[in-house]
DOGULUM-136578 format. One record per residue (C-alpha): residue in three letters; residue number from 1; x, y, z. Coordinates in nm, 3 decimals. Last residue first. Layout:
REM residues N
PT code pos       u       v       w
PT  ALA NUM       X       Y       Z
...
END
This chain:
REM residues 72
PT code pos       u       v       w
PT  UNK  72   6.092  -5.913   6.896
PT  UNK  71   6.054  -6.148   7.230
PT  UNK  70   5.645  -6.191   7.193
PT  UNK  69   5.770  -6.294   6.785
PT  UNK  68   5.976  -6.551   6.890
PT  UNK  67   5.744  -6.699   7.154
PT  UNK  66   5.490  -6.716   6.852
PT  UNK  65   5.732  -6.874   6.616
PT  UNK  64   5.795  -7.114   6.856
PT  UNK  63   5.428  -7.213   6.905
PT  UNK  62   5.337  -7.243   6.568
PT  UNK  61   5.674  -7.479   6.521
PT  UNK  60   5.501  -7.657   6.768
PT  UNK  59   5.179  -7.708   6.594
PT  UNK  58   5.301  -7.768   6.271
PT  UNK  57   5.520  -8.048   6.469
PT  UNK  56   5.216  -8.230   6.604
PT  UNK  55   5.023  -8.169   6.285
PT  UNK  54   5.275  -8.321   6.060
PT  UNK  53   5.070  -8.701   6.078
PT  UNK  52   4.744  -8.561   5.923
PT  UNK  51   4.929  -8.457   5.589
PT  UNK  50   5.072  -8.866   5.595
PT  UNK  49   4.734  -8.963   5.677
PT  UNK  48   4.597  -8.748   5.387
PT  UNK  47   4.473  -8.409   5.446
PT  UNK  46   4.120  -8.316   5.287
PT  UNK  45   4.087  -8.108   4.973
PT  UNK  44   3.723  -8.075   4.818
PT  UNK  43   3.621  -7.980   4.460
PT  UNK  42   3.272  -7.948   4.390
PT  UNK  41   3.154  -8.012   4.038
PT  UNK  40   2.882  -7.745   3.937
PT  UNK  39   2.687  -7.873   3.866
PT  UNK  38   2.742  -8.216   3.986
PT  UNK  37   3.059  -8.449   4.010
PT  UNK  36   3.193  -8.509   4.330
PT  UNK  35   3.587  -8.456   4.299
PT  UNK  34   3.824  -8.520   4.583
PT  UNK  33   4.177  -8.370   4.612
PT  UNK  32   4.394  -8.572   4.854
PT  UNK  31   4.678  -8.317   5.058
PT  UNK  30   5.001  -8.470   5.221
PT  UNK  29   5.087  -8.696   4.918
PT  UNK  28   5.380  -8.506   4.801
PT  UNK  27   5.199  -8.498   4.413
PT  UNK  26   4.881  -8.351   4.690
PT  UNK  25   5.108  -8.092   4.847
PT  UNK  24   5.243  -7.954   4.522
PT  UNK  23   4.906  -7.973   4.368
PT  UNK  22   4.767  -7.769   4.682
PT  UNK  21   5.058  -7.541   4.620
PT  UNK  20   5.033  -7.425   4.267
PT  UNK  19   4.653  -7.423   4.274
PT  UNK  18   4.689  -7.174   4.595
PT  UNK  17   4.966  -6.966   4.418
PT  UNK  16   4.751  -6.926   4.107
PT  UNK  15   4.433  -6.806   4.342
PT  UNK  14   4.618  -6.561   4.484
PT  UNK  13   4.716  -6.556   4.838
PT  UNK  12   4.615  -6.220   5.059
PT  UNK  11   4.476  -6.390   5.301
PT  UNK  10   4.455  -6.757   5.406
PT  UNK   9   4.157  -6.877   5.532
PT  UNK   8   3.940  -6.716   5.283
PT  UNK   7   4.129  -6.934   4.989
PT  UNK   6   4.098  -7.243   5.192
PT  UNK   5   3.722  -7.188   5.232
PT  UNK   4   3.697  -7.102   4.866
PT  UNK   3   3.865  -7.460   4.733
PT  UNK   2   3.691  -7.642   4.957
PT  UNK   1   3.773  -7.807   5.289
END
């Protein structure tokens, strides 16, 4: 995805925050940043094999927290 996608799919998060965390993720190797040069340069983030491997429990944890909130 690019940088603007991931910023539209998550409201309300700043752009600082997003840099912060997308560097976070890609030093913890769950996020690879790709760079095709151009004008202007487009930046795209992909998951890693590693990133790709959390899904199963992302997606459960999803799931619990939407039971959760059903019963509050």
């Amino acid at each position: 995805m690019r940088y603007a996608d991931i910023g539209k799919a998550v409201p309300g998060l700043s752009d600082r925050l997003l840099s912060q965390r997308l560097r976070e993720l890609e030093d913890e190797g769950l996020v690879e940043r790709q760079v095709e040069a151009g004008t202007p340069v487009r930046v795209t983030y992909c998951l890693t094999e590693a990133g790709k491997q959390l899904d199963p429990v992302l997606s459960e944890l999803k799931s619990w927290a939407r039971r959760w909130k059903k019963a509050g």
